[in-house]
Jmol script that loads the backbone (N, CA, C; Angstrom):
load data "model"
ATOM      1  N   UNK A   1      36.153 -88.005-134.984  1.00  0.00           N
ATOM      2  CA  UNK A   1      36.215 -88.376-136.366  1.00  0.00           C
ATOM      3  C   UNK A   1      37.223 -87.490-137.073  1.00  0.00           C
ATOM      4  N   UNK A   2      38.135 -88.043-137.771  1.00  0.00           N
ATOM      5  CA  UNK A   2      39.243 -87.093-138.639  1.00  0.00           C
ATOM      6  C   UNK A   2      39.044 -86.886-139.974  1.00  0.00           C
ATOM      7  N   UNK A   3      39.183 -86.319-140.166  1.00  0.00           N
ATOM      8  CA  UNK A   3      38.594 -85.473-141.601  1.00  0.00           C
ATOM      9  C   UNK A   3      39.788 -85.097-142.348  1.00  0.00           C
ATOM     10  N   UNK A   4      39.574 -85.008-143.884  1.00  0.00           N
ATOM     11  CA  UNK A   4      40.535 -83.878-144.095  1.00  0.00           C
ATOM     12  C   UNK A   4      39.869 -82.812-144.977  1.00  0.00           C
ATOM     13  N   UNK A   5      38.721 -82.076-144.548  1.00  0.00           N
ATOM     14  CA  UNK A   5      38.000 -81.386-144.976  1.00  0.00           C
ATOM     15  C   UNK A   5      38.122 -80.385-143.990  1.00  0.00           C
ATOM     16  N   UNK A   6      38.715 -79.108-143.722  1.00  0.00           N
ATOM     17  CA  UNK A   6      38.422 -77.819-142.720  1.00  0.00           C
ATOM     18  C   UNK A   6      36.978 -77.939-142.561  1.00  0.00           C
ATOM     19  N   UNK A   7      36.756 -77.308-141.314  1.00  0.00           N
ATOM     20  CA  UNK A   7      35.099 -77.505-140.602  1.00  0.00           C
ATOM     21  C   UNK A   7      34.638 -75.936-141.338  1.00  0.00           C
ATOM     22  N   UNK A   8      33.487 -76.347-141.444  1.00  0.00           N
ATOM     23  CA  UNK A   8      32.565 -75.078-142.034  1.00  0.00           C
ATOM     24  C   UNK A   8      32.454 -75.425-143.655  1.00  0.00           C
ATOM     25  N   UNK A   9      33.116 -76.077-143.798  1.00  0.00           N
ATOM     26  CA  UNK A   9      33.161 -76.355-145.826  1.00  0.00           C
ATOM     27  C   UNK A   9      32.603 -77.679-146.289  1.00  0.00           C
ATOM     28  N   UNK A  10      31.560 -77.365-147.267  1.00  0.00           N
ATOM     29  CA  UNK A  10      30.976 -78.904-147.574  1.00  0.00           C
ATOM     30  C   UNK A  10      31.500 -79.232-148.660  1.00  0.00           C
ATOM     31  N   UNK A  11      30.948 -80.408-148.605  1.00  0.00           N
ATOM     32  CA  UNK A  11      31.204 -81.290-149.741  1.00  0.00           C
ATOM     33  C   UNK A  11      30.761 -81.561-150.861  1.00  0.00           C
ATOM     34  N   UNK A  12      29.744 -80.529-151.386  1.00  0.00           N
ATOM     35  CA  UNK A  12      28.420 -80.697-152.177  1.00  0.00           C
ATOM     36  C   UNK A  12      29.106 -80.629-153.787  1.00  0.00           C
ATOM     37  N   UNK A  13      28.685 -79.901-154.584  1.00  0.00           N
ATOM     38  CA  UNK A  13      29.187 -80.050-156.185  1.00  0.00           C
ATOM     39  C   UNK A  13      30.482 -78.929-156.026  1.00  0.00           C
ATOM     40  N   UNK A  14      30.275 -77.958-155.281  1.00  0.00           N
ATOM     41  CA  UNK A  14      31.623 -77.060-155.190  1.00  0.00           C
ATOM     42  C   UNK A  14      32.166 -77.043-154.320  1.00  0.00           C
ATOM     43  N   UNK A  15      32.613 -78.357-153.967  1.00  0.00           N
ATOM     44  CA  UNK A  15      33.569 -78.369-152.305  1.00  0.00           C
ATOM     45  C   UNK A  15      34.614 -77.412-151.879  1.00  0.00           C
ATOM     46  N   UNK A  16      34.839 -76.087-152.772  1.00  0.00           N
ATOM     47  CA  UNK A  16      35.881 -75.437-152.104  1.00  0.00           C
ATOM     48  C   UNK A  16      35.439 -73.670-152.325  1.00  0.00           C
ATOM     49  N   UNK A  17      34.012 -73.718-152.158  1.00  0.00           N
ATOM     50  CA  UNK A  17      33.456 -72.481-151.961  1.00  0.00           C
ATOM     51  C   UNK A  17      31.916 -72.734-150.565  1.00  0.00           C
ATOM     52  N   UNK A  18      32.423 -71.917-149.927  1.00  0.00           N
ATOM     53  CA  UNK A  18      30.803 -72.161-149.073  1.00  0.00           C
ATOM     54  C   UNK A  18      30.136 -70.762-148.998  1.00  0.00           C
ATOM     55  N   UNK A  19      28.799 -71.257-149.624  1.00  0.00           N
ATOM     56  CA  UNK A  19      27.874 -69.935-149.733  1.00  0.00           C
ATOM     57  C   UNK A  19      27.390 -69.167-149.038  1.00  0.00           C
ATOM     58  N   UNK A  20      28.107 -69.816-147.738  1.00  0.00           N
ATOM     59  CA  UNK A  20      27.319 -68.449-146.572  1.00  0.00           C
ATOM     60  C   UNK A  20      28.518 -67.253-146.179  1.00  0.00           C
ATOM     61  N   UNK A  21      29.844 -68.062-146.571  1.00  0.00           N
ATOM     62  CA  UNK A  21      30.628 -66.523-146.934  1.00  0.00           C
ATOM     63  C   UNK A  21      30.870 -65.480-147.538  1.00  0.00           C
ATOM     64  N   UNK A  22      30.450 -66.628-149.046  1.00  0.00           N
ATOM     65  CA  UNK A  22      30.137 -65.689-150.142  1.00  0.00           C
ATOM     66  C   UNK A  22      29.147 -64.630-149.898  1.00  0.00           C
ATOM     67  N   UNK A  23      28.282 -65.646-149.501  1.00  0.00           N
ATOM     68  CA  UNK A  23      26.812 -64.227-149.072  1.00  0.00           C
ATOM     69  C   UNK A  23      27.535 -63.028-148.222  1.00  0.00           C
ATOM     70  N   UNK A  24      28.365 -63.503-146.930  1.00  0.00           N
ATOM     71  CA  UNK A  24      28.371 -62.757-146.271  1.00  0.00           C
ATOM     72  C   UNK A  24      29.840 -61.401-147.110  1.00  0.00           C
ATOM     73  N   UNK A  25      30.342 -61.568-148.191  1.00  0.00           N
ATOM     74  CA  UNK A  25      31.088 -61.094-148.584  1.00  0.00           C
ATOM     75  C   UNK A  25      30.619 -60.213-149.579  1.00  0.00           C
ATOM     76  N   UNK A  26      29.606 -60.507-150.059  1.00  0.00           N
ATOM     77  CA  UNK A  26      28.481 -59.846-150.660  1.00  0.00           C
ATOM     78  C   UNK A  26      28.223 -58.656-149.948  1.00  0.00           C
ATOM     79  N   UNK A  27      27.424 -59.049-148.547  1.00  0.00           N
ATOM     80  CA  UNK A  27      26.715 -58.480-148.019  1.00  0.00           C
ATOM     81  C   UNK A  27      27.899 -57.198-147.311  1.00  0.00           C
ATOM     82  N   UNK A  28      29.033 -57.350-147.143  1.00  0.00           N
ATOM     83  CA  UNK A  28      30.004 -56.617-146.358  1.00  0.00           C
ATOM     84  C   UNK A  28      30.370 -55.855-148.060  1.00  0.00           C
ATOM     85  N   UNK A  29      30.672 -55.983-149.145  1.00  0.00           N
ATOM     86  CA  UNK A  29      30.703 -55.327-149.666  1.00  0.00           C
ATOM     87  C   UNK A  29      29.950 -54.229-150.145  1.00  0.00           C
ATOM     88  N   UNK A  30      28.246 -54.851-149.894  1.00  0.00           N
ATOM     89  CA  UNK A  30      27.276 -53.996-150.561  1.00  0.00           C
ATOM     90  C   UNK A  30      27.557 -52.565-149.462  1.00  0.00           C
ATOM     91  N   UNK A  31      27.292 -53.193-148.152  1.00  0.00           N
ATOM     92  CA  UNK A  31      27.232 -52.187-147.107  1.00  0.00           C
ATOM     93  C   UNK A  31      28.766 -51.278-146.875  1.00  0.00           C
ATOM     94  N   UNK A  32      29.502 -51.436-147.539  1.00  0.00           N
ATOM     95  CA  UNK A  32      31.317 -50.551-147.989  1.00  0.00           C
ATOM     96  C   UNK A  32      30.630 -49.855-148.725  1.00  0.00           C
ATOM     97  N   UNK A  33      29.572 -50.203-149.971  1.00  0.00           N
ATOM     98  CA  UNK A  33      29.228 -49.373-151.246  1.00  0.00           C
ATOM     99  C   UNK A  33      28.480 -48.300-150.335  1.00  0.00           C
ATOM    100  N   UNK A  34      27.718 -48.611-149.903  1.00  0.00           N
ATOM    101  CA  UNK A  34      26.306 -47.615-149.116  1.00  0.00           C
ATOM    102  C   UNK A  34      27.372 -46.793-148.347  1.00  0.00           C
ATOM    103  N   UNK A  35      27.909 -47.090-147.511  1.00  0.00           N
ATOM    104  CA  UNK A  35      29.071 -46.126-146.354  1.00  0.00           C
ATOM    105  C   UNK A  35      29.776 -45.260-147.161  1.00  0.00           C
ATOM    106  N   UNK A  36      30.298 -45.742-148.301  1.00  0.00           N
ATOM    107  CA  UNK A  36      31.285 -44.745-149.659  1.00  0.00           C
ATOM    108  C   UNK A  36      30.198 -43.263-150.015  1.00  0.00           C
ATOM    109  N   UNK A  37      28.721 -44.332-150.400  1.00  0.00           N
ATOM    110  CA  UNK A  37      27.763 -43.113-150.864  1.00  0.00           C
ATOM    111  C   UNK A  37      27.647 -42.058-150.196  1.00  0.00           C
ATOM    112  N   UNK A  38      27.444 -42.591-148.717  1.00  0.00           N
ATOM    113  CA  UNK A  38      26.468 -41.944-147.520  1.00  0.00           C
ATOM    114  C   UNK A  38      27.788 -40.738-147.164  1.00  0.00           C
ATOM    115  N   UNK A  39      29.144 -41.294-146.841  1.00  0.00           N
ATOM    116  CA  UNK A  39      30.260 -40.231-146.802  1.00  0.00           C
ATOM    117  C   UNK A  39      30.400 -39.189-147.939  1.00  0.00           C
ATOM    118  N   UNK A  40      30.281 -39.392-149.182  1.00  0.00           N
ATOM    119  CA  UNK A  40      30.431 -38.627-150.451  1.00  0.00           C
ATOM    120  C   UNK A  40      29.362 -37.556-150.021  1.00  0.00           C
ATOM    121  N   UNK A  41      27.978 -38.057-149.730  1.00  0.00           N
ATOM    122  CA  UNK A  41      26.672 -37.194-149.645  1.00  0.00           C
ATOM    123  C   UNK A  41      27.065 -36.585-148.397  1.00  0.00           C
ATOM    124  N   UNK A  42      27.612 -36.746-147.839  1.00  0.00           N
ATOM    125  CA  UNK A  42      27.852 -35.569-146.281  1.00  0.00           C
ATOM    126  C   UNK A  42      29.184 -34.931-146.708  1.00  0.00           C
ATOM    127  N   UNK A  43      29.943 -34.971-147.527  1.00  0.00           N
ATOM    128  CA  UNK A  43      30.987 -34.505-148.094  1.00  0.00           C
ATOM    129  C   UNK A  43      30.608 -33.005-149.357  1.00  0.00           C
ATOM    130  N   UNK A  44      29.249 -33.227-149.634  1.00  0.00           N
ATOM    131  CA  UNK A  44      28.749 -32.585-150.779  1.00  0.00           C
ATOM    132  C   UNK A  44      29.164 -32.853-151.900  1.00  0.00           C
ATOM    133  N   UNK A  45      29.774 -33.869-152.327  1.00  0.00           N
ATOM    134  CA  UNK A  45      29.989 -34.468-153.635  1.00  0.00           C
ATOM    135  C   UNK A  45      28.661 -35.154-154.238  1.00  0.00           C
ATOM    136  N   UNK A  46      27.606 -35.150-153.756  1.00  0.00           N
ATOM    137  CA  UNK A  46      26.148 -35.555-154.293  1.00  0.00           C
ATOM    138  C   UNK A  46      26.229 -34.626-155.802  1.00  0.00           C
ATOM    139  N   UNK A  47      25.388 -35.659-156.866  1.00  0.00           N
ATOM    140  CA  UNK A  47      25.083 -34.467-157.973  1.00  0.00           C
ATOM    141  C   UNK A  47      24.191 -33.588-157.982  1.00  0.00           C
ATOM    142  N   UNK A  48      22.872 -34.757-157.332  1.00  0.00           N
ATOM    143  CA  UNK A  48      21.493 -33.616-157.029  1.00  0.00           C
ATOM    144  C   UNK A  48      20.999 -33.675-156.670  1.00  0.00           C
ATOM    145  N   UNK A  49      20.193 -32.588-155.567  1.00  0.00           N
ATOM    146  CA  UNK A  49      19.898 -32.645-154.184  1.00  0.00           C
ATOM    147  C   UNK A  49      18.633 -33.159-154.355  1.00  0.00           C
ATOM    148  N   UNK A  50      18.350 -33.745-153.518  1.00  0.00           N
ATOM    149  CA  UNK A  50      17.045 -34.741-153.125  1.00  0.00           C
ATOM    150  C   UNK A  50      16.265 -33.785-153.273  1.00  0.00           C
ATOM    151  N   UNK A  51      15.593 -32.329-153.297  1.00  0.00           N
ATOM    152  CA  UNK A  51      14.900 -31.349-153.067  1.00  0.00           C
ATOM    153  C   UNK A  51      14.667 -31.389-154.801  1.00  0.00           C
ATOM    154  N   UNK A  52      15.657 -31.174-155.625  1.00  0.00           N
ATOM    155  CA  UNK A  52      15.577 -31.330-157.172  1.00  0.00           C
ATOM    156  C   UNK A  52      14.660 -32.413-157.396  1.00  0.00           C
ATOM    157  N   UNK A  53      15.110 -33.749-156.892  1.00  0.00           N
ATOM    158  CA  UNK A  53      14.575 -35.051-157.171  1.00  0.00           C
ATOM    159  C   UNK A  53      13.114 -34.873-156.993  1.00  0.00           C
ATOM    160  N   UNK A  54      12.882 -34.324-155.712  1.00  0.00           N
ATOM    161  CA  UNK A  54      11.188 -34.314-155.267  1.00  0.00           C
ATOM    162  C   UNK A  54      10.701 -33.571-156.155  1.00  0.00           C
ATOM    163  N   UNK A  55      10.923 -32.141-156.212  1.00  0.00           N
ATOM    164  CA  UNK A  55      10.076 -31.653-157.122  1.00  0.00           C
ATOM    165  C   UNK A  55      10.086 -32.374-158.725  1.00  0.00           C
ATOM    166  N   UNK A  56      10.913 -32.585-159.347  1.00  0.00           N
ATOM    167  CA  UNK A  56      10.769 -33.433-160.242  1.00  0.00           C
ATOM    168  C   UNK A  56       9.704 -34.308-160.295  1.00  0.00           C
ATOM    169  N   UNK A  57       9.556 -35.146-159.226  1.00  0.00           N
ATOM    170  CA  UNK A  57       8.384 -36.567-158.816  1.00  0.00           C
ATOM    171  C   UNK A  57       7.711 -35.858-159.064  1.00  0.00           C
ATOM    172  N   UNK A  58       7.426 -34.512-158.554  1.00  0.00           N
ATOM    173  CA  UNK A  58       5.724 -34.173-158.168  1.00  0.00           C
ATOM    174  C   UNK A  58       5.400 -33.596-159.417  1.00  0.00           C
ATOM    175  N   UNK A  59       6.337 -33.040-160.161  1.00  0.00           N
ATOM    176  CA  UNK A  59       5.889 -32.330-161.526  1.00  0.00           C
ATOM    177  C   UNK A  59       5.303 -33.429-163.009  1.00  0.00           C
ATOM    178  N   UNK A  60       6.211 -34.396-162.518  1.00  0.00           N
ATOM    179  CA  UNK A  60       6.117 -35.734-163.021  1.00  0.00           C
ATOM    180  C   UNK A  60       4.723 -36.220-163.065  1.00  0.00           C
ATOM    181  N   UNK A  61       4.397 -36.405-161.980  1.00  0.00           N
ATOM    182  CA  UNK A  61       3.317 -36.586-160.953  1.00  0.00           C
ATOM    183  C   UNK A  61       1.952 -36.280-161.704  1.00  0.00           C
ATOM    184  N   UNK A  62       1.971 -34.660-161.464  1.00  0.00           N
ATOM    185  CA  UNK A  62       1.047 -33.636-161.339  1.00  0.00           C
ATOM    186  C   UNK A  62       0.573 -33.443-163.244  1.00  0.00           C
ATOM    187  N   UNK A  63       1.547 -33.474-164.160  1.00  0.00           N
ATOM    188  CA  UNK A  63       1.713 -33.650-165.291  1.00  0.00           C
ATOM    189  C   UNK A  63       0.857 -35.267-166.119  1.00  0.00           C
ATOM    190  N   UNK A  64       1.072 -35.767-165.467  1.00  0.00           N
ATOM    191  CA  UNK A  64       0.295 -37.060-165.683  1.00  0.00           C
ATOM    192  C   UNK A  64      -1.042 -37.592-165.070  1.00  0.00           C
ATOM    193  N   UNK A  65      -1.451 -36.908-164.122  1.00  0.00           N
ATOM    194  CA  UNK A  65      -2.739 -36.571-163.641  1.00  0.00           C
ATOM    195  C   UNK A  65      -3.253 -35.731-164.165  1.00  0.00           C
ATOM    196  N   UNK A  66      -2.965 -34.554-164.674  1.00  0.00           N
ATOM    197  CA  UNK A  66      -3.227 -33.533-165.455  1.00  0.00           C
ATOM    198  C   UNK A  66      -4.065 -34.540-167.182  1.00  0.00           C
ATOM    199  N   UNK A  67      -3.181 -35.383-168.034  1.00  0.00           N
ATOM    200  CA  UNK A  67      -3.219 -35.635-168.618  1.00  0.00           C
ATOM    201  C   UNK A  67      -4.623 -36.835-168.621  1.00  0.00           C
ATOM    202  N   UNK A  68      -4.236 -37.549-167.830  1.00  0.00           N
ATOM    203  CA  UNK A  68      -5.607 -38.441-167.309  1.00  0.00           C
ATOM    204  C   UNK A  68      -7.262 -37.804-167.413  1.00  0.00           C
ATOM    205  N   UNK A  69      -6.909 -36.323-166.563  1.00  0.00           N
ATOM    206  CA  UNK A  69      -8.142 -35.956-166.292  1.00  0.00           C
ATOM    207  C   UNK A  69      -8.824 -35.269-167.489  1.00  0.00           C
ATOM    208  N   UNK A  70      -8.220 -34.564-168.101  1.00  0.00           N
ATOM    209  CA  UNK A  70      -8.341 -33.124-169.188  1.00  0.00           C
ATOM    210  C   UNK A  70      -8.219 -34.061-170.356  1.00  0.00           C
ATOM    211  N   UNK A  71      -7.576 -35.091-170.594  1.00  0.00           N
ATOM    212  CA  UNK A  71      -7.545 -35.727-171.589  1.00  0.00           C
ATOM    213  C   UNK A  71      -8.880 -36.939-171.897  1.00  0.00           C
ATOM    214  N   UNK A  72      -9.308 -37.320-170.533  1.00  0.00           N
ATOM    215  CA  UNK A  72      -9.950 -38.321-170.810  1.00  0.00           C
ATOM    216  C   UNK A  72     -11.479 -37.983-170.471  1.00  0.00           C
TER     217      UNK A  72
END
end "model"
wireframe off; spacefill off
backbone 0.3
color backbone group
């Protein structure tokens, strides 16, 4: 059967985009973003160390349990 449509591309309301590249162009970009991060963070260009972050949570945490108990 001859076509003049390239194979892989439909015909639907946007015949000249197909969404599983897009996705996949998406998806290859997101994972460039994560590889950029993950190099910066082994580079030591991070702002603040995950060790900051935790204790933060837990003070966070511990502060609002505090408040629950003594308060209520």
């Amino acid at each position: 059967m001859n076509t003049s449509e390239p194979s892989g591309r439909g015909g639907g309301a946007n015949p000249g985009r197909d969404s599983g590249t897009e996705k996949l162009n998406w998806i290859d970009r997101r994972r460039e973003k994560i590889r950029a991060e993950i190099e910066r963070n082994r580079r030591g260009e991070h702002r603040v160390p995950t060790w900051v972050l935790a204790v933060t949570l837990i003070i966070i945490v511990g502060v609002w349990l505090a408040l629950i108990f003594f308060a209520g």
